[in-house]
N, C-alpha and C positions, 0 to 999 in steps of 0.2 A: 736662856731660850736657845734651841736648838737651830745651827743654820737653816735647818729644810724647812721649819717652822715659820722662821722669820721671811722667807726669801716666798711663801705662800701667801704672808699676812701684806705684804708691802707691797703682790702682786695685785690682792683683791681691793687695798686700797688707791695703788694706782688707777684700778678701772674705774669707782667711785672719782674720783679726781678727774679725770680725763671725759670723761661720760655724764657724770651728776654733778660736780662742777664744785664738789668737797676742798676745802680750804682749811689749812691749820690758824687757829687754836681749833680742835673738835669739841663741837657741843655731845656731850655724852651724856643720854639718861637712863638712870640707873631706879630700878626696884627694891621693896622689899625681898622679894624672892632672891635676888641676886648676891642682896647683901648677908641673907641670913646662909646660904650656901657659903659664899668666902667668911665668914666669922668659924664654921663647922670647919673650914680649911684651912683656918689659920693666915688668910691670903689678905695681906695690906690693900686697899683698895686703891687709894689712894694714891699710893709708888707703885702699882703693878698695871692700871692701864695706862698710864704714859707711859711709860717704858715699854708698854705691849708693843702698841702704834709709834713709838720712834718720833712725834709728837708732843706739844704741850695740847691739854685737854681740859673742858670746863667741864665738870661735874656735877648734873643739875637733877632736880627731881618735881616732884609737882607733888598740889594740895592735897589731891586723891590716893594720889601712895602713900604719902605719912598720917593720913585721916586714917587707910584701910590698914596701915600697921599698928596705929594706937588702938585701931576695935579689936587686933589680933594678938594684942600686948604680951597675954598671957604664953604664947608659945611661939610671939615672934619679938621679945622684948629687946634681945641684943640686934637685931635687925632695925630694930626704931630707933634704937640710940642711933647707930649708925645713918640712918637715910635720913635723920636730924641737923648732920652735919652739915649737908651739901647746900646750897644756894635753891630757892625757889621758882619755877619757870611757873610762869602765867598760863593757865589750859584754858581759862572761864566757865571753869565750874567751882569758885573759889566759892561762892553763897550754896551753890546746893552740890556737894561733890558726890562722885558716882564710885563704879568700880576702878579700880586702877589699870586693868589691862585693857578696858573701852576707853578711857581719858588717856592713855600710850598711844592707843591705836588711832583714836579721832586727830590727837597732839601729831602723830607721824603722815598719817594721810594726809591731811588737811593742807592743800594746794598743792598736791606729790613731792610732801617730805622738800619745801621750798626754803625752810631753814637749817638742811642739812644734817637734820638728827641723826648719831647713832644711838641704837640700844642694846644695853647690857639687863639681858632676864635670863629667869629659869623658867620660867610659864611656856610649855610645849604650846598652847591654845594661844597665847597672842602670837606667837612665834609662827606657827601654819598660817594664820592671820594677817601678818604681813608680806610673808612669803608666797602667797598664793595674789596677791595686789601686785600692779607694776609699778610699786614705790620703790626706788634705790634707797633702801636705808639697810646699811653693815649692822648685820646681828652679832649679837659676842655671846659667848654663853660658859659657863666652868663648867671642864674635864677633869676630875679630879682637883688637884691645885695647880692647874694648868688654864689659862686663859683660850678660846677658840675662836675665829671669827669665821659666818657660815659661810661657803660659796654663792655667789650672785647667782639669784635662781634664774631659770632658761626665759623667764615669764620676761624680768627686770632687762635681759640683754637683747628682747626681741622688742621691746620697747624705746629701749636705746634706738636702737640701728633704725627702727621705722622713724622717730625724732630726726633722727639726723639726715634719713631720704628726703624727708619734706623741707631740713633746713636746706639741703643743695639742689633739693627743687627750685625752691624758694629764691634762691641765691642764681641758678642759672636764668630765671626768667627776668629779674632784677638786669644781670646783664645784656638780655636781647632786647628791653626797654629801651635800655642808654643807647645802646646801640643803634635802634630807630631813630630816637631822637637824634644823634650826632649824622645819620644818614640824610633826616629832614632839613638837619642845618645844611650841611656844606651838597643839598642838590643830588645827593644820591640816594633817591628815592628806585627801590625797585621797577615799579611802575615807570618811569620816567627811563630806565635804562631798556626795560621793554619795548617802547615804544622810538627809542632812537636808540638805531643798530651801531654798533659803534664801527666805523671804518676800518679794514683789512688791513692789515699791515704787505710793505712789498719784502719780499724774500725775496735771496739770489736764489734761483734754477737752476738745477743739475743738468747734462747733459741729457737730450733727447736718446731714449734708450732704443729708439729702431735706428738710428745712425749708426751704434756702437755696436750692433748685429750683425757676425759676419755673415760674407758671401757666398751664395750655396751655387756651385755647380751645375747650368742646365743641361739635360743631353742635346745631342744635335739632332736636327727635327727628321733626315734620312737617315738617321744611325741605330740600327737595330741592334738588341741583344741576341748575340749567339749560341748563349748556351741553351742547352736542352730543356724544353719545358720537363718538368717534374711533377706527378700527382700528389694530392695533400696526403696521401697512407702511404709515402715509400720513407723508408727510413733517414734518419740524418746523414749515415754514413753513405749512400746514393746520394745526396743532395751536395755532401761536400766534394763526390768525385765528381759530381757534372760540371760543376763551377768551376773546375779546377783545367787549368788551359792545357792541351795533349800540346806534350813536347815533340819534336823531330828526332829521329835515330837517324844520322847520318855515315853510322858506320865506324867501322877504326880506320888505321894509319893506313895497315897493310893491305887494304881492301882500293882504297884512295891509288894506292901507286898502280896496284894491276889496271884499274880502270884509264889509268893515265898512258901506262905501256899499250892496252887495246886500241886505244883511241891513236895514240902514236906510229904503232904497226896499218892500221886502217889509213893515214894518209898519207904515207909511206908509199904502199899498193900503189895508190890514185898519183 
């Protein structure tokens, strides 16, 4: 068997195992139709699906399938020898037996496939039959001389997942039960914590934050501003000359001595 083969078939029965709660030895039943395909292929039955599934497997069949192969003797006679061989599972139509893919189909359904059956058929009609149900049961079927197992239809996986919302439904409320009750034992009842507030805890205080705000500068209450009122349409650059304090020119060096020699000649006179 091919890696890619095996590494698909191990995948589909992990999710059966994980999900449908599949456990080796595998119960396998197996048809007329199945057997008389593997005899036309030369395909051991026997050693080819245990080794398919990596698995030891029981090999079983029912009253209905080896009744419906002895009425079909004539063109299915190496297939009766064959479904001869295997062990007989109990359907309860062992007094009046029916069709064999309605006793499959009632055998697989009956409490959603709660005994784990897989089935090995070539019947396309029981095949859509259980595929179209949301019973986990691994269908196998021959390609050639080649064993297949189908993929879990979307029906089977949306069934899973809704199962297991309602088990951790189920499982969340289970815990806020216990939880009540152990709140009722030790006094801590909601109600009860409603009605008495529980007491503030004291905290150390930070600094009062207008302490730590500095101190702004009053003007003095005669102290007028000097500079030039401004209207709100004149420019910034007018705004920043007004504000701006007029310096004194008091002249140069050479201007200073003359005024000093006038003033020295003037008391001079006197």
């Amino acid at each position: 068997m091919k890696v890619k083969r095996y590494k698909r078939v191990q995948k589909y029965i992990q999710f059966y195992k994980n999900s449908c709660g599949f456990r080796a030895p595998y119960q396998v039943l197996i048809d007329a139709t199945f057997c008389q395909f593997c005899l036309n292929n030369k395909v051991n039955i026997t050693e080819q699906i245990p080794k398919y599934l990596s698995q030891e497997c029981k090999l079983l069949t029912t009253v209905c399938v080896v009744q419906e192969a002895q009425r079909l003797s004539q063109s299915l006679y190496g297939a009766m020898l064959i479904i001869k061989q295997f062990p007989i599972r109990r359907c309860g139509h062992e007094k009046s037996p029916i069709d064999a893919s309605e006793c499959l189909r009632e055998l697989i359904c009956a409490d959603n496939n709660s005994d784990h059956y897989m089935l090995c058929t070539q019947d396309l009609v029981l095949t859509r039959a259980i595929r179209r149900s949301t019973v986990g049961c691994p269908l196998i079927y021959m390609r050639g001389n080649a064993m297949v197992m189908q993929k879990p239809h979307d029906t089977v996986r949306e069934a899973v997942e809704r199962r297991e919302q309602e088990a951790s439904d189920e499982h969340v409320d289970h815990q806020m039960d216990v939880l009540k009750k152990l709140k009722r034992a030790h006094d801590l009842d909601d109600d009860d914590s409603e009605a008495k507030p529980r007491p503030k805890r004291k905290r150390t205080k930070g600094p009062n934050p207008l302490s730590c705000k500095k101190k702004t500068k009053k003007p003095m209450a005669g102290q007028q501003s000097t500079a030039p009122k401004t209207s709100a349409g004149s420019s910034g650059g007018d705004q920043r000359s007004a504000n701006k304090k007029r310096r004194r020119n008091r002249g140069g060096k050479h201007i200073r001595q003359m005024f000093d020699k006038i003033s020295a000649t003037v008391s001079g006179d006197k």
